[in-house]
PyMOL Python script that loads the backbone (N, CA, C, O; Angstrom):
from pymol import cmd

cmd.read_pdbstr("""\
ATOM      1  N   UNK A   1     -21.039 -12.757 -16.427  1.00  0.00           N
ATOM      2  CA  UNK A   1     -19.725 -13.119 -15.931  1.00  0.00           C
ATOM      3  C   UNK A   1     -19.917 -13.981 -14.688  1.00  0.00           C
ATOM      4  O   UNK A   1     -21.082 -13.917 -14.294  1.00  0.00           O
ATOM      5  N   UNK A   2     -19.126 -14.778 -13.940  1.00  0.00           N
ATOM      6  CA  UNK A   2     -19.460 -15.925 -13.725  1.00  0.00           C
ATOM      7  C   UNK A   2     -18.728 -15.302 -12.535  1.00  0.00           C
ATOM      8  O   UNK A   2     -17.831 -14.509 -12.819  1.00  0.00           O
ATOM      9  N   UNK A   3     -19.061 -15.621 -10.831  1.00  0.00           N
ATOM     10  CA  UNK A   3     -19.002 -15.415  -9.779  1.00  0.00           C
ATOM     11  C   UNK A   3     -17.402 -15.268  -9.883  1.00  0.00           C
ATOM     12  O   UNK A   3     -16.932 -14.131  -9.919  1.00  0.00           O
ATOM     13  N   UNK A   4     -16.320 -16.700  -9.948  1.00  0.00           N
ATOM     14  CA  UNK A   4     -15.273 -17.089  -9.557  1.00  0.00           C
ATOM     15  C   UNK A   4     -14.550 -16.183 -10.781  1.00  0.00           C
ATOM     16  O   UNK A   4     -13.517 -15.551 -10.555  1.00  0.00           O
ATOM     17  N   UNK A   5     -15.156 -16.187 -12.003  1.00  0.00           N
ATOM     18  CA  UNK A   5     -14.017 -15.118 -12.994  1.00  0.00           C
ATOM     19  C   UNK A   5     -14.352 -13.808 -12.371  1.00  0.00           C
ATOM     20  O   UNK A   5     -13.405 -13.026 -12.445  1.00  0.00           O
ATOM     21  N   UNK A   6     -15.273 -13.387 -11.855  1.00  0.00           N
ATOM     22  CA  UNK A   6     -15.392 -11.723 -11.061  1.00  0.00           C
ATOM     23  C   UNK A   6     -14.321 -11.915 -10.034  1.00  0.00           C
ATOM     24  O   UNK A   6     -13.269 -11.538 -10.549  1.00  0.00           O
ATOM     25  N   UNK A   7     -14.142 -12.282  -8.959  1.00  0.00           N
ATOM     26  CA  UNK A   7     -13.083 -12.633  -8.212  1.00  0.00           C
ATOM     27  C   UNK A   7     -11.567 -12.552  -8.982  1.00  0.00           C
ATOM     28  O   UNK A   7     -10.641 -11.760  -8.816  1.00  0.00           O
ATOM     29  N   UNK A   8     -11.657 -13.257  -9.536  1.00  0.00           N
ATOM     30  CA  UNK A   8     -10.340 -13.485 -10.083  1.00  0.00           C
ATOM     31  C   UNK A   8      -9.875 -11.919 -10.638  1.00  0.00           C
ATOM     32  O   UNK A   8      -8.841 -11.339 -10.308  1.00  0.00           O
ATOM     33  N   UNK A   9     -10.956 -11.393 -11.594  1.00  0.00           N
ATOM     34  CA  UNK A   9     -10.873  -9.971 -12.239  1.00  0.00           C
ATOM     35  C   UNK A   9     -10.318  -9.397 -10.778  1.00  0.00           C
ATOM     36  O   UNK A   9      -9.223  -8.843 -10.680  1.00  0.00           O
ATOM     37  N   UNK A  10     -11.123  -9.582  -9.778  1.00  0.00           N
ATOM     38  CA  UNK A  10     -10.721  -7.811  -9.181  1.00  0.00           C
ATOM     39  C   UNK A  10      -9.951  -8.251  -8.486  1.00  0.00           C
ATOM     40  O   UNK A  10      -9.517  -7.268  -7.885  1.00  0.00           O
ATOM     41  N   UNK A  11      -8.935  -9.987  -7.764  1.00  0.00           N
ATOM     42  CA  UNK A  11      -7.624  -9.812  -7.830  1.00  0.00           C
ATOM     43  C   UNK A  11      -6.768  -9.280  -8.491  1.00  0.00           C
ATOM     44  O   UNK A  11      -5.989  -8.447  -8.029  1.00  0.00           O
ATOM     45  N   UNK A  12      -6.777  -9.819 -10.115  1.00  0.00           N
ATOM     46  CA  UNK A  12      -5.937  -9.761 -11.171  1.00  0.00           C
ATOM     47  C   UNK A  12      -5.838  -8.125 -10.972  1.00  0.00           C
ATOM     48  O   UNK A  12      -4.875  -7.572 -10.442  1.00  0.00           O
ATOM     49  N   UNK A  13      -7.008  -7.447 -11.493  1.00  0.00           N
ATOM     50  CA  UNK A  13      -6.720  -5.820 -11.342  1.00  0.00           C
ATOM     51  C   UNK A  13      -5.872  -5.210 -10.231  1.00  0.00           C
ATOM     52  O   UNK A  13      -5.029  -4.323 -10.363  1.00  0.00           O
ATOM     53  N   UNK A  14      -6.300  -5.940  -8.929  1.00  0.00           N
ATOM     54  CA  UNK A  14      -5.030  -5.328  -7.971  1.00  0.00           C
ATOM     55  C   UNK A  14      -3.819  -5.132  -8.415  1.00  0.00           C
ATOM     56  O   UNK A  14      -3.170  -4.102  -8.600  1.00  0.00           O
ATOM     57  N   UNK A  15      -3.455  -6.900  -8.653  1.00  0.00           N
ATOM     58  CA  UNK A  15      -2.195  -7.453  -8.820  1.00  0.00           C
ATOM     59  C   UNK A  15      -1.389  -6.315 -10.065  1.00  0.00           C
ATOM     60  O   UNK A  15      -0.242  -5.869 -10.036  1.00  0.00           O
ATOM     61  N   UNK A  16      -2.113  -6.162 -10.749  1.00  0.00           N
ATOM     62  CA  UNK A  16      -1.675  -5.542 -12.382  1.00  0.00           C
ATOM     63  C   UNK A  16      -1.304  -4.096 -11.751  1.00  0.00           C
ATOM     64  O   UNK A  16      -0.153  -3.683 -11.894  1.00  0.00           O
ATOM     65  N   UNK A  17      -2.504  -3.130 -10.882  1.00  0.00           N
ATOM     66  CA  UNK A  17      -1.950  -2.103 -10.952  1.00  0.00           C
ATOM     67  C   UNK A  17      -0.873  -1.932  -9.744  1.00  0.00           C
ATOM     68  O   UNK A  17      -0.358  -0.847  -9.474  1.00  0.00           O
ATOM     69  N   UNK A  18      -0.593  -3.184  -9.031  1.00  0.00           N
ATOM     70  CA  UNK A  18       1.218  -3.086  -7.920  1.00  0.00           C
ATOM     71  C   UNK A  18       1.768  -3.360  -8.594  1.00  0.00           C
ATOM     72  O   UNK A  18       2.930  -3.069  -8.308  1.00  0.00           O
ATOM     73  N   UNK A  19       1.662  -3.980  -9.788  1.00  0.00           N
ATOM     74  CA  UNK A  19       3.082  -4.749 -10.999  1.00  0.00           C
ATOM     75  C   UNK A  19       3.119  -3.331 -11.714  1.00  0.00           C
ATOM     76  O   UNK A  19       4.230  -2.932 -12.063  1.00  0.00           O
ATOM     77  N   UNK A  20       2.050  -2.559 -11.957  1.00  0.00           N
ATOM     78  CA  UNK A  20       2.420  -1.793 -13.094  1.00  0.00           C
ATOM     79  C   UNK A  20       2.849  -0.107 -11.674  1.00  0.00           C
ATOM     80  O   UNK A  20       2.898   1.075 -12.014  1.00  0.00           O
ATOM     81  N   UNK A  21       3.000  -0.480 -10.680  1.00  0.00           N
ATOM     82  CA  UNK A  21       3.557   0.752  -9.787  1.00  0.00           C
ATOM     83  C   UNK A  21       2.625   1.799  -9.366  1.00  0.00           C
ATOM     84  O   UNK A  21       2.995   2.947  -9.120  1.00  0.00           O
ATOM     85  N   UNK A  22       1.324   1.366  -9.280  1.00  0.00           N
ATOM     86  CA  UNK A  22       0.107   2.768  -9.610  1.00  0.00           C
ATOM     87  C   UNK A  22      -0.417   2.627  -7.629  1.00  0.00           C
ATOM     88  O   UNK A  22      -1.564   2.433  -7.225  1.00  0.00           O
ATOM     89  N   UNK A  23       0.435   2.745  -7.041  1.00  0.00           N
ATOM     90  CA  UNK A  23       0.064   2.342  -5.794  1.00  0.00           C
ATOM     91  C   UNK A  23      -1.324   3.019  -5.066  1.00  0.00           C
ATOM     92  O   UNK A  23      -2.031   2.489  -4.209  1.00  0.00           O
ATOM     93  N   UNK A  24      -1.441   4.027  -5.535  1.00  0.00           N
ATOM     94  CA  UNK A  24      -2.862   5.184  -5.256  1.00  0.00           C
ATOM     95  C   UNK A  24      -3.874   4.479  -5.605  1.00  0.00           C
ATOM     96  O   UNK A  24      -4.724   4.124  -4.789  1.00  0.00           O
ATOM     97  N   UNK A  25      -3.920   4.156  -6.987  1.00  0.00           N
ATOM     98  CA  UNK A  25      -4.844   3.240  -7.721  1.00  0.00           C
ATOM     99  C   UNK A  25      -5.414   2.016  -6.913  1.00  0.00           C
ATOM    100  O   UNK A  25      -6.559   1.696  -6.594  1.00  0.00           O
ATOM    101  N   UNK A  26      -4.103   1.423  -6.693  1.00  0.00           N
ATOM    102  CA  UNK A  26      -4.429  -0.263  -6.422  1.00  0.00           C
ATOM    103  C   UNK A  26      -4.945  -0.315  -4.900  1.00  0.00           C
ATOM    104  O   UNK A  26      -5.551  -1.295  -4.464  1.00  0.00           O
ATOM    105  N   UNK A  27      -4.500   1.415  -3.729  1.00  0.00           N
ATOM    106  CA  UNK A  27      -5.327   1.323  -2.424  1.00  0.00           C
ATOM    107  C   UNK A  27      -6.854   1.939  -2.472  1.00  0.00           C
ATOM    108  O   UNK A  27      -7.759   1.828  -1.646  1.00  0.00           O
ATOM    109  N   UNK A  28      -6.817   2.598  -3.684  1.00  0.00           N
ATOM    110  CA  UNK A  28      -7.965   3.050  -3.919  1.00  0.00           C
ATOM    111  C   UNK A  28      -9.545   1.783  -3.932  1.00  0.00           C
ATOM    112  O   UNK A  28     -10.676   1.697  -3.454  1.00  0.00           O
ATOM    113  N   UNK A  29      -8.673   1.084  -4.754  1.00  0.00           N
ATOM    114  CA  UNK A  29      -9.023  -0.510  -5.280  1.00  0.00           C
ATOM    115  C   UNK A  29      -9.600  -1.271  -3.769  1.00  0.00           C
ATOM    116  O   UNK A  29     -10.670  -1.218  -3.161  1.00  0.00           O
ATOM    117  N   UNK A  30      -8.617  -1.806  -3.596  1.00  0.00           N
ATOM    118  CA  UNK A  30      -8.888  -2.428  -2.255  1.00  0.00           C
ATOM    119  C   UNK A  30      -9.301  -1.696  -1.457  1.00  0.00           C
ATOM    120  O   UNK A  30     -10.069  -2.312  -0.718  1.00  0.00           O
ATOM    121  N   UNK A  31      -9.206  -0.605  -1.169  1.00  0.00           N
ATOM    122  CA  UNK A  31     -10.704  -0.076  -0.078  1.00  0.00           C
ATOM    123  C   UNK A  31     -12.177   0.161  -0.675  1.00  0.00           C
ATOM    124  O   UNK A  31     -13.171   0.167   0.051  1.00  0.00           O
ATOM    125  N   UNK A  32     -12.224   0.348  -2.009  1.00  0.00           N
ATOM    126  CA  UNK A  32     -13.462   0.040  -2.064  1.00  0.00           C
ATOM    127  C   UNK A  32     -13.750  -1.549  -2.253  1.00  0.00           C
ATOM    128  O   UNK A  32     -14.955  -1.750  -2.107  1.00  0.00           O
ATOM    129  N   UNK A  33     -13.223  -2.421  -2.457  1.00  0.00           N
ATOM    130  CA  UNK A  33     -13.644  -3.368  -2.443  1.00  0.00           C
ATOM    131  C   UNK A  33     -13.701  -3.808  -1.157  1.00  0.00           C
ATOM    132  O   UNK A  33     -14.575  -4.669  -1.050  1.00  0.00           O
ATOM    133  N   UNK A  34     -13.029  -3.535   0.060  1.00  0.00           N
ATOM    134  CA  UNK A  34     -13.189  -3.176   1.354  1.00  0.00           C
ATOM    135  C   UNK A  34     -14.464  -2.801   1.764  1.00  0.00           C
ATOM    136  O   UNK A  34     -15.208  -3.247   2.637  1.00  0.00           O
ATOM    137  N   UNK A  35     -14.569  -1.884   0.954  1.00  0.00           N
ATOM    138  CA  UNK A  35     -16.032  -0.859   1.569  1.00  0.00           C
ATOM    139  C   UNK A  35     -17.668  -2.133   1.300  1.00  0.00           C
ATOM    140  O   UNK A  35     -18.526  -2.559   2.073  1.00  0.00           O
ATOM    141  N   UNK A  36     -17.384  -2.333  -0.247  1.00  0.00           N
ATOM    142  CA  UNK A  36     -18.401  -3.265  -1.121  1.00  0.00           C
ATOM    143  C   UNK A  36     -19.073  -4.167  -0.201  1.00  0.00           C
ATOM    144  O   UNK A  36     -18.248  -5.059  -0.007  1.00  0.00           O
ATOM    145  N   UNK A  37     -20.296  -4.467   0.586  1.00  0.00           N
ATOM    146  CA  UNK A  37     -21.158  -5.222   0.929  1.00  0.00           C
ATOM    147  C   UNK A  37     -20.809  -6.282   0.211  1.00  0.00           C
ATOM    148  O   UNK A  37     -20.265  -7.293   0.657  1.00  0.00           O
ATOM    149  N   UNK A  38     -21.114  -6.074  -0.908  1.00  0.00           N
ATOM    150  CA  UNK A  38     -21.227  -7.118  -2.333  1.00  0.00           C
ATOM    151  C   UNK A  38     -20.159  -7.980  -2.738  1.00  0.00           C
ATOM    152  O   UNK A  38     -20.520  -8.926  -3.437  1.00  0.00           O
ATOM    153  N   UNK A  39     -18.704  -7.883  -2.431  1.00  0.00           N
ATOM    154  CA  UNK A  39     -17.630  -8.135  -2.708  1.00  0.00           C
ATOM    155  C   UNK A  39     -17.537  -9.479  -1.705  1.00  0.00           C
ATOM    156  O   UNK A  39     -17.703  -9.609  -0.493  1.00  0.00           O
ATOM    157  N   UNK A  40     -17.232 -10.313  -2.661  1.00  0.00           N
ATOM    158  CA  UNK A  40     -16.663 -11.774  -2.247  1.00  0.00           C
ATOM    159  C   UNK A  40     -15.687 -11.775  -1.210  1.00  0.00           C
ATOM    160  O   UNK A  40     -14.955 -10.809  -0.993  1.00  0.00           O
ATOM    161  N   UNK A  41     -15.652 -13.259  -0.313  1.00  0.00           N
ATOM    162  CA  UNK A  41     -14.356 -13.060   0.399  1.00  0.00           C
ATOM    163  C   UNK A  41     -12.926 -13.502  -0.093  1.00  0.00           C
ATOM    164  O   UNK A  41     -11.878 -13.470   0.551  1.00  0.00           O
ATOM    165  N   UNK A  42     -13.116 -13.887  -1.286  1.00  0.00           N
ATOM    166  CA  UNK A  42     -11.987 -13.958  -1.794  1.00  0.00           C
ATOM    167  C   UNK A  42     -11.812 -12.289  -2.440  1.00  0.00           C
ATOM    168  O   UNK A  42     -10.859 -11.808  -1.827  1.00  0.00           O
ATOM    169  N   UNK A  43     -12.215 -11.538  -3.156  1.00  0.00           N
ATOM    170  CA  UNK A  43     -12.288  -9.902  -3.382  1.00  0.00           C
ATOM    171  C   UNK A  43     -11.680  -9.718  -2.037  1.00  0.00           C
ATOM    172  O   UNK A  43     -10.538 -10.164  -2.152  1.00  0.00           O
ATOM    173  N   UNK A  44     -11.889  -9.205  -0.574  1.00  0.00           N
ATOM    174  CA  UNK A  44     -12.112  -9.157   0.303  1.00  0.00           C
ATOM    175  C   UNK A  44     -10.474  -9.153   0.815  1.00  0.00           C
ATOM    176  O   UNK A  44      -9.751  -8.194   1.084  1.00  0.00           O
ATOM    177  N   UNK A  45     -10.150 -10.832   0.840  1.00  0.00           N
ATOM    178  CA  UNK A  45      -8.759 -11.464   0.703  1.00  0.00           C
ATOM    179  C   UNK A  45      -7.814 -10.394   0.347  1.00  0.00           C
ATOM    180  O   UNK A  45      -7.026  -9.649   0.929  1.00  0.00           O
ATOM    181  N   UNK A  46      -8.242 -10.638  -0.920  1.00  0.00           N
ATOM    182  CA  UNK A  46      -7.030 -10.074  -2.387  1.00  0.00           C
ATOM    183  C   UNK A  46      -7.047  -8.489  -1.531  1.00  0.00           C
ATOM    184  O   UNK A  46      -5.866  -8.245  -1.286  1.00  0.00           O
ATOM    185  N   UNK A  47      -7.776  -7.551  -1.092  1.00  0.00           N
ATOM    186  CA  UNK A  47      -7.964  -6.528  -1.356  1.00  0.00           C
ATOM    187  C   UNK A  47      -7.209  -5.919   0.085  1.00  0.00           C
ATOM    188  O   UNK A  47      -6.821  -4.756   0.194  1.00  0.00           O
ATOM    189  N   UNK A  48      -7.088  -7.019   1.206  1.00  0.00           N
ATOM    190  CA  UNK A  48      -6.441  -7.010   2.437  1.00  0.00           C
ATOM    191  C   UNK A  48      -5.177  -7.170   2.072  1.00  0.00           C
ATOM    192  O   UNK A  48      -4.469  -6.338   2.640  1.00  0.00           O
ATOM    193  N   UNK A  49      -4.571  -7.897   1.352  1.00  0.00           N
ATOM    194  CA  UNK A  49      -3.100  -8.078   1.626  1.00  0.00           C
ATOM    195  C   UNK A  49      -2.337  -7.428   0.145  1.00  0.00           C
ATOM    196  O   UNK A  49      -1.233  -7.817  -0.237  1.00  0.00           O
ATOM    197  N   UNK A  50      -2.979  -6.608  -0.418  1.00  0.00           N
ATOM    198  CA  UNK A  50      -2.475  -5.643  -1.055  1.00  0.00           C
ATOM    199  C   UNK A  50      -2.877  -4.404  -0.445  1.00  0.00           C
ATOM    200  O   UNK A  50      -2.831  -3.419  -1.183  1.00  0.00           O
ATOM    201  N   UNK A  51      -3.252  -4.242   0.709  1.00  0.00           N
ATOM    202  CA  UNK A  51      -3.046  -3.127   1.542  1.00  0.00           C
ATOM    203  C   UNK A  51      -1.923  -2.995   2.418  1.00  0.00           C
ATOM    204  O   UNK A  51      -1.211  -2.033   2.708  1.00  0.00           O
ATOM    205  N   UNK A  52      -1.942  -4.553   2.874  1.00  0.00           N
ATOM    206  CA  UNK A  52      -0.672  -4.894   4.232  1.00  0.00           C
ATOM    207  C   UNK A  52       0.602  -4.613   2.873  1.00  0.00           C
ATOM    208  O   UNK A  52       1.383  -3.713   3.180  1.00  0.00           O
ATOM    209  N   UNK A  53       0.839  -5.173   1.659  1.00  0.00           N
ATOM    210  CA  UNK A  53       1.832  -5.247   1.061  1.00  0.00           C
ATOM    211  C   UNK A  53       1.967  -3.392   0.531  1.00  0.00           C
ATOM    212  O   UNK A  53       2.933  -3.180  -0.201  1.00  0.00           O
ATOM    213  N   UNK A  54       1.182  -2.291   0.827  1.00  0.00           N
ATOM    214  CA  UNK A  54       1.820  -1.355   0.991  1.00  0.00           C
ATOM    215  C   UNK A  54       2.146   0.000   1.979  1.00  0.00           C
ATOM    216  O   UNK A  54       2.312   1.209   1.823  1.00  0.00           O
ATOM    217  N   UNK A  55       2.124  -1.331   3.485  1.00  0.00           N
ATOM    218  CA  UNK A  55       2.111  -0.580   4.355  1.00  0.00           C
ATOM    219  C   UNK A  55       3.763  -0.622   4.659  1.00  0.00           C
ATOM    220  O   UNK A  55       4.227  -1.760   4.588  1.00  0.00           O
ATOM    221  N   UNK A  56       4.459   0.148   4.898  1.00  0.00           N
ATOM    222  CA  UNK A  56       5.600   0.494   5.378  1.00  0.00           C
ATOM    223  C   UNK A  56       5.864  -0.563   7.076  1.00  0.00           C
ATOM    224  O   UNK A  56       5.174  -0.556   8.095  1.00  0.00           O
ATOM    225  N   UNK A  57       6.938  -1.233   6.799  1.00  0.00           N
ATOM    226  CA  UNK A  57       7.816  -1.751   8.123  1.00  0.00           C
ATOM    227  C   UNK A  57       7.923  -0.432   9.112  1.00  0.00           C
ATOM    228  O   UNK A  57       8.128   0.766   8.916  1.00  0.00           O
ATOM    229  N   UNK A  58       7.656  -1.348  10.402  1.00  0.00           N
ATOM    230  CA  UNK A  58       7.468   0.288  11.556  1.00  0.00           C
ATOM    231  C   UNK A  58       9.048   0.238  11.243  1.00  0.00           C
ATOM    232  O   UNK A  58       9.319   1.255  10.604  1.00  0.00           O
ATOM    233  N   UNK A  59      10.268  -0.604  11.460  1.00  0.00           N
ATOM    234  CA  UNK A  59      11.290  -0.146  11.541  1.00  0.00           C
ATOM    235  C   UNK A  59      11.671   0.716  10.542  1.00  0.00           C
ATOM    236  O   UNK A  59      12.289   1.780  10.551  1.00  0.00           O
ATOM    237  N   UNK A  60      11.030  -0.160   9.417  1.00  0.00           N
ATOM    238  CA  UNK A  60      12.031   1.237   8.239  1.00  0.00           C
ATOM    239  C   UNK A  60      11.374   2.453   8.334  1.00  0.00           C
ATOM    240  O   UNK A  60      11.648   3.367   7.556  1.00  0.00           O
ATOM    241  N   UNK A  61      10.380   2.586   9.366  1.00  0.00           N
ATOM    242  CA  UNK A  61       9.954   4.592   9.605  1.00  0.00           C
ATOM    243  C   UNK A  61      10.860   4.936  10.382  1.00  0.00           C
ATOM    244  O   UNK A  61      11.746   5.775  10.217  1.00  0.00           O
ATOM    245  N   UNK A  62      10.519   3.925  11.715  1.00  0.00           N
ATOM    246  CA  UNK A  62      11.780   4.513  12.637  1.00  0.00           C
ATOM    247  C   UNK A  62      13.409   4.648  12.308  1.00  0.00           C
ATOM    248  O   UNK A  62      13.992   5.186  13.249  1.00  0.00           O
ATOM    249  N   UNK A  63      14.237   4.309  11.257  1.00  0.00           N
ATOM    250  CA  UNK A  63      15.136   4.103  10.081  1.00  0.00           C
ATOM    251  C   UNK A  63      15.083   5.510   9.590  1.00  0.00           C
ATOM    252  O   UNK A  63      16.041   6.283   9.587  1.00  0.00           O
ATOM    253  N   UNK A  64      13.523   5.846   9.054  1.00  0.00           N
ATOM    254  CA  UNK A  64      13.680   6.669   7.874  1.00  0.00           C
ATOM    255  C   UNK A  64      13.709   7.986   8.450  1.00  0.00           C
ATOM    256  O   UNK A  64      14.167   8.989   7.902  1.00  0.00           O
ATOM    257  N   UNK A  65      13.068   7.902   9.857  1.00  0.00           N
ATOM    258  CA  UNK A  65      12.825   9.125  11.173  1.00  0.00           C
ATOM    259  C   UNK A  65      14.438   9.486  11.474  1.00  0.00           C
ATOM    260  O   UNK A  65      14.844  10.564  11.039  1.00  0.00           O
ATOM    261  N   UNK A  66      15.097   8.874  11.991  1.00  0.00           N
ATOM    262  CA  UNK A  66      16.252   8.370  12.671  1.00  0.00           C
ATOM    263  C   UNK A  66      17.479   9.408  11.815  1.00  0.00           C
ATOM    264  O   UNK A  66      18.180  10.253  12.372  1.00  0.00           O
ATOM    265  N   UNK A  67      17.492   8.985   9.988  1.00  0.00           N
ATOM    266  CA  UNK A  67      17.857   9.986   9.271  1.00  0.00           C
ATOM    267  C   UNK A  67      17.672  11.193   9.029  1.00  0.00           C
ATOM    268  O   UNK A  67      18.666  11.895   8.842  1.00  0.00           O
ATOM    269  N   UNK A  68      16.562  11.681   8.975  1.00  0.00           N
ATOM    270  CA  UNK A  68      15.868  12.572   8.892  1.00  0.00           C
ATOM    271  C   UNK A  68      16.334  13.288  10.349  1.00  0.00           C
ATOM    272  O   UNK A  68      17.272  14.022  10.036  1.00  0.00           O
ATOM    273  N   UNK A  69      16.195  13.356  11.205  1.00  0.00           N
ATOM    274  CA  UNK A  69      16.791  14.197  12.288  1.00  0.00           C
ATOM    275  C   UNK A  69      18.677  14.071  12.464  1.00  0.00           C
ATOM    276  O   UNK A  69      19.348  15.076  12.701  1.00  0.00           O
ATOM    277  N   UNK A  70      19.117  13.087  12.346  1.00  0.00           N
ATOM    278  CA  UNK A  70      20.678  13.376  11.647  1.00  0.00           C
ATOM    279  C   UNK A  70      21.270  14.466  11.096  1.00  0.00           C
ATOM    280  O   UNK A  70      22.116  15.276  11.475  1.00  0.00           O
ATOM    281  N   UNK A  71      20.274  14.204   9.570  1.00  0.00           N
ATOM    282  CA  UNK A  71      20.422  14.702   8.757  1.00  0.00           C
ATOM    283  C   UNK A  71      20.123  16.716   9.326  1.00  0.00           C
ATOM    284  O   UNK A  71      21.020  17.545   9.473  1.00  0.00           O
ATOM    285  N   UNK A  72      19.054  16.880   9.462  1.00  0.00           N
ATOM    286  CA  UNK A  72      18.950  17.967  10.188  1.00  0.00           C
ATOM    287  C   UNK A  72      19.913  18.506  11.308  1.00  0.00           C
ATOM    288  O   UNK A  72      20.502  19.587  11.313  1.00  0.00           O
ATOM    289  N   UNK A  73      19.940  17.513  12.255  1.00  0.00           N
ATOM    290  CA  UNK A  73      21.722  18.208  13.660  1.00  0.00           C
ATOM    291  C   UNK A  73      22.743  18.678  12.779  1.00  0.00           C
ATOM    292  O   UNK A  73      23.453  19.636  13.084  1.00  0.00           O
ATOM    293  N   UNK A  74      22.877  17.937  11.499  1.00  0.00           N
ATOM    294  CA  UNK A  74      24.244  17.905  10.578  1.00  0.00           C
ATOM    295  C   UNK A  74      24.149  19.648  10.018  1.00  0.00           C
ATOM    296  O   UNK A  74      24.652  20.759  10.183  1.00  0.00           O
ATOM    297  N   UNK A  75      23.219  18.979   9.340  1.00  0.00           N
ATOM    298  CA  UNK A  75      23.091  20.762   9.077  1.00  0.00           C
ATOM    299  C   UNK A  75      22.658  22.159   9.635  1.00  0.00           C
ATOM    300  O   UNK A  75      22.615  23.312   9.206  1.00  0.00           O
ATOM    301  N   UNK A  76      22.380  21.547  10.718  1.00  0.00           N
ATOM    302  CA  UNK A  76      22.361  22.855  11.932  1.00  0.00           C
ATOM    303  C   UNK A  76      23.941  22.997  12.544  1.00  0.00           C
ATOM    304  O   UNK A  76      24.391  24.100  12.854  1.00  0.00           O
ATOM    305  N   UNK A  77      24.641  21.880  12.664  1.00  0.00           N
ATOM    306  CA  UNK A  77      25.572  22.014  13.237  1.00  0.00           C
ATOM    307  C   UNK A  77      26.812  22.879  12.365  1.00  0.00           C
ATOM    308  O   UNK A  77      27.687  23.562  12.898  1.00  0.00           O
ATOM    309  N   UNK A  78      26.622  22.640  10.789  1.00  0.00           N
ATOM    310  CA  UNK A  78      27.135  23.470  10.093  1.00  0.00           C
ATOM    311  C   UNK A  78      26.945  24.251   9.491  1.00  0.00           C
ATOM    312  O   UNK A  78      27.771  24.609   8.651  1.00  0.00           O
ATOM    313  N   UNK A  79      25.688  24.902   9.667  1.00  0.00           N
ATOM    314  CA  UNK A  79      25.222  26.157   9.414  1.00  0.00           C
ATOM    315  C   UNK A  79      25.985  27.071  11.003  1.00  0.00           C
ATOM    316  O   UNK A  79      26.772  27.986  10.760  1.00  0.00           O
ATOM    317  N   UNK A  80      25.839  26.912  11.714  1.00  0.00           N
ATOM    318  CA  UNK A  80      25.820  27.464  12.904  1.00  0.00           C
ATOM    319  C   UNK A  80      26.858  27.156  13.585  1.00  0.00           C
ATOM    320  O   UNK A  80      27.218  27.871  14.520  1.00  0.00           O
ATOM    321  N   UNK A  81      27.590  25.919  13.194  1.00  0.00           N
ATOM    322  CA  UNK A  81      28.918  26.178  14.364  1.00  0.00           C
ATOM    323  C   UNK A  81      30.243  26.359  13.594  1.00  0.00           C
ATOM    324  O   UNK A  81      31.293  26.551  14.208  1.00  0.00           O
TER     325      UNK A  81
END
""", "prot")
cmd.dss("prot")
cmd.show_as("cartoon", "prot")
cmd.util.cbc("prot")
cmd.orient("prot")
């Protein structure tokens, strides 16, 4: 198999398992190809920004935090008052 079709493979494989929703899979993926000595910098590339593409916006934590304690006063407040 030929340097530039290996590359391409272990983009394509990323790409396939975020299209097909397997998100465990596809960080699993990119950190070992992360880890790989051996791994091209295009591998390398591909394997970085399908990590950034499933890292969470700080706002939408602080968003998702924000509810989450709401949500809790709400129901303390009507359990209890």
């Amino acid at each position: 198999m030929s340097k530039a079709k290996k590359e391409r493979g272990a983009a394509a494989k990323l790409g396939e398992l975020l299209e097909a929703g397997d998100h465990r899979a596809a960080r699993a993926e990119a950190a070992r190809l992360l880890a790989d000595p051996a791994s091209a910098e295009a591998e390398r590339t591909a394997a970085a920004e399908a990590l950034a593409s499933l890292r969470p916006e700080p706002a939408a934590v602080w968003v998702g935090l924000a509810g989450v304690v709401a949500a809790a006063l709400l129901a303390a407040r009507v359990l209890l008052g």
